[in-house]
C-alpha positions as CSV (number, residue, x, y, z in Angstrom):
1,X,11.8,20.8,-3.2
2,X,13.4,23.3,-1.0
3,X,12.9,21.2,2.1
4,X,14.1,18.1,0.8
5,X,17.4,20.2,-0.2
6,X,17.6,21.2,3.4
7,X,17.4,17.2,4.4
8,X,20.4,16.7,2.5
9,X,23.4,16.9,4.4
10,X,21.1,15.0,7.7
11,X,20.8,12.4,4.9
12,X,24.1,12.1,3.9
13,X,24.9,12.3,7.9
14,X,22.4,9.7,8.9
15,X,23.7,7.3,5.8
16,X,27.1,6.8,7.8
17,X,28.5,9.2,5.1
18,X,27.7,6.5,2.6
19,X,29.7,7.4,-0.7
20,X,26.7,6.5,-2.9
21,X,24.0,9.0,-0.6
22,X,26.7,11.7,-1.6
23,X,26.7,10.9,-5.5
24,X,23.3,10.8,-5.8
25,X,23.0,14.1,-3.4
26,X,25.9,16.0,-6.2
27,X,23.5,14.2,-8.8
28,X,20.6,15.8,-7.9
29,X,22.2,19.2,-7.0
30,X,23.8,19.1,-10.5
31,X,20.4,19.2,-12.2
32,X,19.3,22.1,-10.1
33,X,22.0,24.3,-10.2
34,X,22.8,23.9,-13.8
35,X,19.0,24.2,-14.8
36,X,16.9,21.6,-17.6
37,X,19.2,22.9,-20.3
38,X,22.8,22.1,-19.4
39,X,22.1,19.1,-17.3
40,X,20.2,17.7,-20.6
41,X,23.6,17.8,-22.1
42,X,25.9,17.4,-19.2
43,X,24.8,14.1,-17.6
44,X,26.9,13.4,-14.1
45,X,28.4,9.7,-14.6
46,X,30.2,9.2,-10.7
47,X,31.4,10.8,-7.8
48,X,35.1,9.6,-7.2
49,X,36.6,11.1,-3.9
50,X,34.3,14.0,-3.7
51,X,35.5,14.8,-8.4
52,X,32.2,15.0,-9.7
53,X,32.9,13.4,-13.6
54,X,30.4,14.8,-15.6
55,X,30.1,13.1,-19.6
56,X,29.7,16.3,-22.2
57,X,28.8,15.7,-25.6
58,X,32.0,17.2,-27.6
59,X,35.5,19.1,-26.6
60,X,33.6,22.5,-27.1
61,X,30.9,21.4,-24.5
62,X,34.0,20.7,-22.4
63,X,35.8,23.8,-22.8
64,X,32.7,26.4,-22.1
65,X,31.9,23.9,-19.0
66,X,35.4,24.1,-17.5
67,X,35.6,27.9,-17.8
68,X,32.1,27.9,-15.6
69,X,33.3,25.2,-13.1
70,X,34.2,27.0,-10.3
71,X,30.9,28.9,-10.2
72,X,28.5,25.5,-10.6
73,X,31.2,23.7,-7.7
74,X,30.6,26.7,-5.1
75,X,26.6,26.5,-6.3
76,X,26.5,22.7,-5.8
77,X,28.1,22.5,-2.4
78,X,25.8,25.5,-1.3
79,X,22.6,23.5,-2.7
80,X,24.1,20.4,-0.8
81,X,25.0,22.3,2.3
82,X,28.4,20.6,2.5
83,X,31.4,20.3,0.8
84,X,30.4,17.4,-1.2
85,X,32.4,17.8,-4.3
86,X,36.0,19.5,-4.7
87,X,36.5,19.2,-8.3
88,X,34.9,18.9,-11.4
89,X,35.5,17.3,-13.9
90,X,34.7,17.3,-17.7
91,X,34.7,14.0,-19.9
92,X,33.8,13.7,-23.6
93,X,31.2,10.9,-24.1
94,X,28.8,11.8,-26.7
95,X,27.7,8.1,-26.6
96,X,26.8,8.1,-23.0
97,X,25.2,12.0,-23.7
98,X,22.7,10.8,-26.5
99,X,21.7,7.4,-24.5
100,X,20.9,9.8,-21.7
101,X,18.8,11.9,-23.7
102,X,17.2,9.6,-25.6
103,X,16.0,7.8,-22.8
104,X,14.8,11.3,-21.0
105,X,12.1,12.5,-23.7
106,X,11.4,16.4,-23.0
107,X,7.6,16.0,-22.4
108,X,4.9,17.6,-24.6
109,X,1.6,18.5,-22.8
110,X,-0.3,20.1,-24.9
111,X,-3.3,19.4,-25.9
112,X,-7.0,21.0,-27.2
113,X,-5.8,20.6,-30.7
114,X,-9.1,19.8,-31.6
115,X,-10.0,22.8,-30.9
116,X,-8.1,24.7,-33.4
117,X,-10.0,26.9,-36.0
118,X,-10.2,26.2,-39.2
119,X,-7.6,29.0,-40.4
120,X,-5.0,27.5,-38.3
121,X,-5.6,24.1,-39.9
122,X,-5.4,25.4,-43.0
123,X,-2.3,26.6,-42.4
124,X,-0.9,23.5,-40.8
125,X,-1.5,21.8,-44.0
126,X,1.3,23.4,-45.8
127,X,3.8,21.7,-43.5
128,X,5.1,19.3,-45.1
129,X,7.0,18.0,-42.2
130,X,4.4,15.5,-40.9
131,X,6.2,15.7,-37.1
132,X,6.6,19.7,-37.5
133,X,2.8,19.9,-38.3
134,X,1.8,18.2,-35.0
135,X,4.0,20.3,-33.1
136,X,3.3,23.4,-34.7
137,X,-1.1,22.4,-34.3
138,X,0.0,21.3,-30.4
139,X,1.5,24.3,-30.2
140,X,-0.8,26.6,-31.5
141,X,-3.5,24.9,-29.3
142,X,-1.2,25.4,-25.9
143,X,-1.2,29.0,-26.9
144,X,-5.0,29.7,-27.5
145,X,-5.0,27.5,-24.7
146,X,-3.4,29.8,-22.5
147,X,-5.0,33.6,-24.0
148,X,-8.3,32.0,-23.2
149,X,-9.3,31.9,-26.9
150,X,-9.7,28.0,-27.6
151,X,-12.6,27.1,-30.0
152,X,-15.2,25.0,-27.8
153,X,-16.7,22.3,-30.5
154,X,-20.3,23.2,-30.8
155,X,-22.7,21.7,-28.1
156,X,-24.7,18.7,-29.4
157,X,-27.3,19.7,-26.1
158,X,-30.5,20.9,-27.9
């Protein structure tokens, strides 16, 4: 990833300093320099004469954004490696916000939960939640998974 940051500004160069190469360059340096949990709820919309408009779900989304602004513009041109954007700015569109997220589902990789024990099963069962039982068994399985201390099934091998 770090070389392909360093590619940027050629790429932007090389594209005739095309106005689209340059959004989607302050697109993808957004997501980076704010990190997976701001830029799941501060989606850039369009790069308008180097103002980066970025849709945040309500005013007080808006308000802690703009205080911070001057730190993620200096971090976004410095990820870019040229002054791409100048200014920017904060628009409420919780529409736009929940479309985005809804069609980025956070990804759940965990798996072995048939190898859970018995006492965790047991426990599971009292969720009544049928959605926070799954997660809580994936969950569980993820972190046996990662101590070392999943339950193998028995072998069938005689």
């Amino acid at each position: 990833m770090n070389s392909m940051l360093k590619l940027m500004p050629t790429m932007i160069r090389l594209s005739g300093d095309s106005e689209e190469v340059r959004e989607q360059a302050a697109f993808a340096a957004w997501r980076i320099v704010t990190g997976p949990q701001i830029s799941y709820s501060c989606i850039p919309l369009r790069l308008e004469q180097k103002h980066l408009i970025v849709a945040v779900p309500d005013f007080s989304w808006k308000n802690q954004m703009e205080k911070v602004s001057g730190d993620y513009l200096f971090r976004l041109n410095s990820v870019i490696g040229m002054p791409v954007v100048t200014y920017i700015q904060f628009h409420i569109d919780y529409g736009f916000v929940k479309k985005t997220q809804e069609a980025e589902p956070k990804p759940m990789a965990f798996e072995h939960t048939a190898e859970l024990t018995e006492e965790l099963r047991a426990d599971a069962a009292q969720i009544e939640d049928e959605k926070l039982r799954e997660q809580f068994l994936r969950a569980a399985a993820k972190y046996l998974e990662r101590k070392g201390e999943t339950v193998k099934p028995e072998s069938t091998e005689n």
